[in-house]
Structures are given as structure tokens and as C-alpha cells.
VOMILUM-110170 format. One line per 8 residues: number of its first residue (from 1); their letters; for each residue x, y, z of C-alpha. Coordinates in steps of 0.5 Angstrom, whole numbers. Each point is the difference from the previous one (the first is absolute). Layout:
! VOMILUM-110170
NUM = A = X Y Z; ...
! end
This chain:
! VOMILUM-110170
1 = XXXXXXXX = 195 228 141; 6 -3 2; 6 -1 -6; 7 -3 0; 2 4 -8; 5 4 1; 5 -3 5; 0 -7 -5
9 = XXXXXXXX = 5 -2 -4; -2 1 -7; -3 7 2; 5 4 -3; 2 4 6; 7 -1 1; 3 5 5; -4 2 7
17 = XXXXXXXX = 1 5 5; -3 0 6; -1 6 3; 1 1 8; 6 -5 5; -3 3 6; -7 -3 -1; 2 -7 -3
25 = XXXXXXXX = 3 1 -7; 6 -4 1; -5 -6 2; -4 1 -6; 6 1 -5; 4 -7 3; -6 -4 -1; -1 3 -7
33 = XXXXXXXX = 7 -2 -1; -2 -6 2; -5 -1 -5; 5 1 -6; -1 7 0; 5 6 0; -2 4 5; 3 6 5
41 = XXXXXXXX = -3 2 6; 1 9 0; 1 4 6; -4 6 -1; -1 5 5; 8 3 1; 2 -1 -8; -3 1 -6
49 = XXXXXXXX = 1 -7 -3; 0 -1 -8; -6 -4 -2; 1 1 -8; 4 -8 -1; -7 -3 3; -6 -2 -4; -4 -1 7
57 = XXXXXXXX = -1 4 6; -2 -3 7; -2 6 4; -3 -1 8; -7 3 -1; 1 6 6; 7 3 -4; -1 8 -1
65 = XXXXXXXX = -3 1 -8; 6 5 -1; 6 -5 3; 5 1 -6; 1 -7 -2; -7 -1 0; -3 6 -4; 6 -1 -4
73 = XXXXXXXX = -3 -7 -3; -6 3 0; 2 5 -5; 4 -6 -4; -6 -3 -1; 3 -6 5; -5 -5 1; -3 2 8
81 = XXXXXXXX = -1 -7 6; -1 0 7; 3 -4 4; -6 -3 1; -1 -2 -6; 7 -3 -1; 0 -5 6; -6 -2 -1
89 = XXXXXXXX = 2 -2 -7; 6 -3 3; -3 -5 6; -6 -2 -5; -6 -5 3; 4 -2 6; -3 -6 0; -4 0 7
97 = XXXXXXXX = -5 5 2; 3 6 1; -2 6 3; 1 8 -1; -2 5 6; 0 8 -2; -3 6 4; 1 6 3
105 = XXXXXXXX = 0 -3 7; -1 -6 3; 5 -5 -5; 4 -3 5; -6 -3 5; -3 -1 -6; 5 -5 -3; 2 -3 7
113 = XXXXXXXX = -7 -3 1; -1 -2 -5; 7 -4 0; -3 -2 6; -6 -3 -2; 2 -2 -6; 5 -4 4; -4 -2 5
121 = XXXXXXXX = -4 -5 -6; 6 -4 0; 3 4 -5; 8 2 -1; 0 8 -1; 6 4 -2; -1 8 2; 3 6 -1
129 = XXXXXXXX = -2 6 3; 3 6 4; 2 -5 5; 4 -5 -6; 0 -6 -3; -3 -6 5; -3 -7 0; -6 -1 2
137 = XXXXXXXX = -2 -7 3; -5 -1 4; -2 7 4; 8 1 1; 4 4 -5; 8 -1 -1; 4 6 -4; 4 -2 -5
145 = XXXXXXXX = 2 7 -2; 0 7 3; 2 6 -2; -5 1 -5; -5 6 -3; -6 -2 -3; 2 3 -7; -3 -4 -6
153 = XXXXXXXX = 7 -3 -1; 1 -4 6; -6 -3 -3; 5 -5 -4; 3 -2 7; -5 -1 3; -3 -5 -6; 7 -3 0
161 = XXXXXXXX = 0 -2 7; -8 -2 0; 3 -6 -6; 6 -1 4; -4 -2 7; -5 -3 -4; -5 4 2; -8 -1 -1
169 = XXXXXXXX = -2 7 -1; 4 7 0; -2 6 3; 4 8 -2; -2 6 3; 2 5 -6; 1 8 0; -5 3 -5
177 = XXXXXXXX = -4 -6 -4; 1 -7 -2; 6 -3 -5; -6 -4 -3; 4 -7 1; -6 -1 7; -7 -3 -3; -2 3 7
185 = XXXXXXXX = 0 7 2; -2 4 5; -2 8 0; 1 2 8; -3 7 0; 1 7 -3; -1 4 6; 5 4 2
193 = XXXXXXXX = 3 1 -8; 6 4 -2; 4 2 -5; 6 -3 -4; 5 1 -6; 1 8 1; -7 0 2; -2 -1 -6
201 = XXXXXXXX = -5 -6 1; -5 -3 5; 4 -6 4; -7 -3 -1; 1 1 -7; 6 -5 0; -3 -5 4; -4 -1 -5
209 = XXXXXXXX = 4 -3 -4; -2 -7 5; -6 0 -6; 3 2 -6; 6 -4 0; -4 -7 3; 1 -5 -4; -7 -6 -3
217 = XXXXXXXX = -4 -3 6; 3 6 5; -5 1 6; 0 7 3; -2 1 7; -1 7 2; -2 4 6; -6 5 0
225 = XXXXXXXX = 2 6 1; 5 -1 -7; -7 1 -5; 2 -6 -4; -4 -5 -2; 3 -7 2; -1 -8 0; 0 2 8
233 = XXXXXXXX = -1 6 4; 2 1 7; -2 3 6; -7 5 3; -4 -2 -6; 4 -5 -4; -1 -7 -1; 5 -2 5
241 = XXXXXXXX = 2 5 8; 1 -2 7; -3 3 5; 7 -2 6; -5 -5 2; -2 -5 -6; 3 1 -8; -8 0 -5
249 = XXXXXXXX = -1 0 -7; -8 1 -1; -3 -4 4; 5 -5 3; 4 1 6; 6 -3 4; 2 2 6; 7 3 2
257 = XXXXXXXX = 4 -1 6; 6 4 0; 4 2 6; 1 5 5; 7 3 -2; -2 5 -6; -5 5 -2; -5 -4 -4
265 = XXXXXXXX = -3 6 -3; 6 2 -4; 0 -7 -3; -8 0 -3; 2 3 -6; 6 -6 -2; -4 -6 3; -5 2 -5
273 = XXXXXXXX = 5 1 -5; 4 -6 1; -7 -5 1; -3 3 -7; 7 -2 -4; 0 -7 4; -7 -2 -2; 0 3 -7
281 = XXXXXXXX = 5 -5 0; -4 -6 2; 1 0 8; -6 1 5; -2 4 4; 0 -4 6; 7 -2 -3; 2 7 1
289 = XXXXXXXX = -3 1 6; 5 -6 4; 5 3 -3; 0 6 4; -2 -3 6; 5 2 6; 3 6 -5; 2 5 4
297 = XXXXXXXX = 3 6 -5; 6 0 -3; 6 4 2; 0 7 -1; -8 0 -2; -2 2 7; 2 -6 3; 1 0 9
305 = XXXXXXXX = 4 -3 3; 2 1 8; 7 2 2; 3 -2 6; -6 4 3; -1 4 -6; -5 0 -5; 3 1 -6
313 = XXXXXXXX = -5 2 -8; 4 -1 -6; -2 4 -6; 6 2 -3; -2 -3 -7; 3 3 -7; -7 2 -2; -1 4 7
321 = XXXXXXXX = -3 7 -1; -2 5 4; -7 -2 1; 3 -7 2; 4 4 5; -7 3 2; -4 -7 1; 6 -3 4
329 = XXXXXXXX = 1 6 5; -8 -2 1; 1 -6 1; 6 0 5; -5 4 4; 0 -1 8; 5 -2 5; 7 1 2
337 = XXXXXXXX = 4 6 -2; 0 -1 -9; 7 1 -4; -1 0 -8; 5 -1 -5; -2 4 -6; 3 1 -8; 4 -3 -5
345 = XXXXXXXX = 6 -4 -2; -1 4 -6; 7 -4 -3; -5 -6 -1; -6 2 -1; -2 4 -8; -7 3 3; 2 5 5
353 = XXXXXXXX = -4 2 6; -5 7 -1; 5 3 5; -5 7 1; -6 -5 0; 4 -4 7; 2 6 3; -6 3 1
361 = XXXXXXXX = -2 -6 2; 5 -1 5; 0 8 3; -9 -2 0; 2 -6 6; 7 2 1; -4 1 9; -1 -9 -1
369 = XXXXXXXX = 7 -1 -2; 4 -1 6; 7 -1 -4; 0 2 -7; 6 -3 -4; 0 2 -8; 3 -5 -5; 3 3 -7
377 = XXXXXXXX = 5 6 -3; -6 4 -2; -4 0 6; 7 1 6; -1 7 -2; -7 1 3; 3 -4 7; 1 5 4
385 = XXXXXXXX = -7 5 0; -3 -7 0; 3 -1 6; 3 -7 -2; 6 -5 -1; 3 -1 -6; 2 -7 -3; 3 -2 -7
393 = XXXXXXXX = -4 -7 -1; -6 -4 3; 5 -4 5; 4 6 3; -8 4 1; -1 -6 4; 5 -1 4; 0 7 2
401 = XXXXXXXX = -7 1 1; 1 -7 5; 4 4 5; -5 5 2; -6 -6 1; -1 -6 5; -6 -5 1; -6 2 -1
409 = XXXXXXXX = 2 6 -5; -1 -1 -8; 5 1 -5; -4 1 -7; 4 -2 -6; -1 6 -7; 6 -1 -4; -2 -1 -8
417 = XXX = 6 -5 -2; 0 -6 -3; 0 -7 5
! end
């Protein structure tokens, strides 16, 4: 379970590197500092720092075994911790009902409906995201910080920002498992999982890390297709799912009214999720159902929108993957002539797209296409066989897929990039 020793005065550690600038190892180092400890954040991916002065050693769990420093403090026999582990010995009980969403799809969503609900129950709710930090009062949110990863570090801004509003609950989505500071906790899924760490660990692996970092009284909730056995399950088959009409748990039911202007069927799995993480925490299932009443998808979650005649599908998320490119192209189908704006801001996003995977995809239905724009280096290359356009970022691809559309056509948004 969950335990503070080794970043408390007294424990002996005097000395800690935190390994890894790029992934928030200077927010983690500060904060120590903070808390009367002698601690140096580490770049680790262009040098080769020494690690010998430190008694302590805060490696990110996806860093590559053989990295220098951290295969040096193994072999100096240094004591080894994640950074999980060491912000959420640093943010502690937060004091409110606090929440931590992992998985390897659906995070996002998740977490935002459940700020939502949460916050629809007459709760102030601090959330951080891909999108940012923002407040959450009533069914309109405010953002307080942008700019911000979902590593396990910002954690700590997050949890500092939920006592500075004075919030009533706080909801993190976290990279690759839980900090163990939340007394709630959601597994999303494992579909779809991958490698991390030099390919030398599952992702899932990581992110079970939810469980054996959660501290005394924490409650887990986690979707079917994970195998674990949870205080609440979700989706087909488990103790709470949606079926795009009303939101079940066993024999009960509440009805939904969502809106029009999104593709509900990608929102199954995270109404459910985000319902079985409000009700473990006490709320009911008609609360979370009026919750969502009028909801009508999240930006860059298949979200429609017409533009001065045009309809425009917005999926452009950092989870998108290429079955998510699929799924939009068939959900955009009929109508007007179609433009899609497809690929990467990879300077933004850790997890890039399977380019072979959304090349073979995109030659497949290149004939329904009827301007292709790429987005990103890696895939400019392959623009001029595709018959394509190629642009740097999201807003460039738009603004040249928008010249050679009108009213009445589609303008299909694919660009996996934070929002």
C-alpha cells in the first residue's frame, strides 16, 4: 500500500536525483526542495549525468533500462523510485475526493465527464488533462493552466491548484498508472496496449502501478477488458455500461438525453467509466445521467460542428490512432465532397502515430478522399504518391484543406496532437 517513508525528514536520504527535465523532473525537484529536501532535477537523454553524490534516484517509469545514469545507479546499488511513486509521496491525502484516470485509450473523456458529473452535483472540481488545468463549476469549465503533459509530475500542480480554488474534488488523468495520493481510481482499458522503457515493459504493466502504489480505503474502478478484479466494473458485462440511450448498473437504469452534435458511439466506453468512478464515490445513477443531459461531445472527440455551410468532424485528440482515423472516415461518410486532415504534430505528442498502419489505411480509401492534406515531418514524405498536400500542424492543414471546400462538403479533422 501506499507509503510516505523515504521522502520524510528522518529517513536518511539526504541527496536525490530526479532523473529525466523533458518529462517533469525539475517540478518534482522543486517541490522537494520545497519540502526541506536537497534535490537536482537531471537531464538524461543528451548527457550522461553523475549520479554517484545522491542517495536517492527518481526515474520516469518509461526511461530505457540501459539510459547511462539510470543503469549507472543501478550498479551503484542506488535506491531506485518512480516518479509516481515520489509525487505522490510528495502531494499526500489531498484532503478531497480526489481521482486518478489511467488507461490506454479513453483517459481524457473519461476524466472530463467525470469533472462534469462531479461538478453538476454541486461540486468545485479542479481537472487536469491533456487539455489543462481547469475549474469545474456547475457544467462549464474555466482553464487555469495550459500547456501541460499528463506526466505523473504535474500531479503536483494540479493538487496545488485544487487548494488554491478551494476545490471539492479533484480529477488527474496521469501517463502510465496512478501516483497513489487519489482514493479513487480508474483503469480505462488495455486495449491497444504497447511497449515502453526501450521496449522492455508492457505499458499496461505500468499502469498498474494504480494498484500497488493506492494508499488505505482507495477504490478502484476498472474497465472489463483489463481483467482486473475491481470495486467496480464497467462496460458490456460489468456493473455499470451505457448503451448511447440510458447509463445501467445491474437492474436499474437512467435514461440519457445527449445531443446531436457528436458520434455517441465513441463515447460508450468513458460514460461508463466516468459513471462508475462517481458512483463509487457516492452519487447515483440518476445524478450521473442529468449530468450529461445536452452533452454534445468534447473537441477533438468526434465532435460536429457546421461551418459557414460546411460540416466540419473534429477528432484530432492525442490518443488518435489509426483505427480512430478509420472509424472517423466512416463516420463522416455521405454528402458533399470530403477533405481530411490526417497525422501528427509529433513535437507534441510522445506516442507517435503507426505510420506504415495510416498509410495502408489512407491508400485503401484514398478514391473517397477528395483532398488529402498530411500533417507532420514523418509523414510529408509520402504526400506526393498519396496525391496530397502536406502542412506542419493541425491549424495550417485546416486552413489549406478549407480552400478546396465549400458548403455542403466535410472537412474530417485527424491530427493526433495535444489540444
Amino acid at each position: 500500500m501506499h507509503s510516505h517513508s523515504g521522502l520524510s525528514e528522518g529517513s536518511g536520504i539526504s541527496e536525490v536525483a530526479v532523473l529525466d527535465t523533458i518529462h517533469g523532473g525539475e517540478v518534482i525537484a522543486r517541490r522537494m526542495v520545497e519540502q526541506g529536501m536537497q534535490a537536482e532535477a537531471l537531464e538524461v537523454y543528451h548527457s550522461a549525468p553523475s549520479v554517484e553524490p545522491f542517495d536517492l534516484v527518481v526515474s520516469p517509469v518509461h526511461l530505457r533500462p540501459d539510459n547511462p545514469a539510470l543503469a549507472r545507479a543501478r550498479k551503484l546499488g542506488k535506491r531506485i523510485i518512480t516518479h509516481h511513486q515520489a509525487v505522490g509521496r510528495l502531494v499526500g491525502d489531498p484532503g478531497i475526493p480526489a481521482f486518478e484516470v489511467t488507461g490506454t485509450r479513453g483517459k481524457t473523456t473519461t476524466a472530463l465527464l467525470l469533472a462534469r458529473i462531479l461538478s453538476h452535483a454541486r461540486m468545485r472540481v479542479v481537472s487536469h488533462t491533456t487539455r489543462g488545468i481547469e475549474l469545474w463549476d456547475g457544467r462549464s469549465s474555466r482553464l487555469l493552466q495550459g500547456g501541460l503533459s499528463i506526466t505523473p509530475a504535474n500531479v503536483i500542480l494540479a493538487a496545488e491548484a485544487s487548494r488554491s480554488e478551494r476545490a471539492d474534488a479533484l480529477v488527474c488523468e496521469v501517463s502510465l498508472g496512478g501516483t497513489g495520493m487519489a482514493g479513487f481510481g480508474v483503469l480505462t482499458s488495455f486495449a491497444r496496449d504497447y511497449r515502453i522503457a526501450g521496449e522492455s515493459m508492457w505499458a499496461s504493466t505500468a499502469k498498474l502501478q494504480m494498484i500497488t502504489l493506492a494508499r488505505e480505503g482507495f477504490r478502484l474502478v476498472a474497465g472489463v477488458d483489463t481483467g482486473i478484479s475491481a470495486d467496480l466494473s464497467f462496460g458490456p458485462g460489468g456493473d455499470v455500461f451505457c448503451t448511447g440511450e440510458r447509463i445501467c448498473r445491474g437492474e436499474e437504469q437512467a435514461p440519457l438525453g445527449l445531443g446531436q452534435g457528436f458520434d455517441p458511439a465513441t463515447y460508450q466506453s468513458s460514460i461508463s467509466a466516468a459513471a462508475a468512478a462517481a458512483i463509487s464515490a457516492g452519487l447515483s445513477l440518476s445524478q450521473c445521467s442529468n449530468a450529461l443531459d445536452g452533452f454534445d461531445g468534447l473537441e477533438g472527440r468526434m465532435k460536429r460542428s457546421v461551418e459557414e455551410g460546411m460540416v466540419v468532424y473534429d477528432n484530432s485528440n492525442s490518443g488518435l490512432l489509426s483505427p480512430g482515423v478509420e472509424r472517423a472516415l466512416d463516420y463522416a461518410a455521405g454528402g458533399g465532397r470530403l477533405g481530411l486532415v490526417v497525422g501528427e504534430e509529433a513535437e507534441t505528442v510522445c506516442e507517435g502515430m503507426d505510420v506504415p498502419a495510416l498509410l495502408a489505411l489512407l491508400a485503401s480509401r484514398r478514391e473517397e478522399i477528395d483532398e488529402l492534406v498530411l500533417v507532420g515531418a514523418r509523414l510529408q514524405p509520402h504526400a506526393r504518391k498519396l496525391g496530397a498536400r502536406a502542412a506542419p500542424d493541425l491549424n495550417s492543414g485546416r486552413r489549406m484543406a478549407r480552400e478546396s471546400l465549400g458548403r455542403g462538403d466535410r472537412m474530417l479533422l485527424c491530427v493526433k496532437c495535444f489540444r
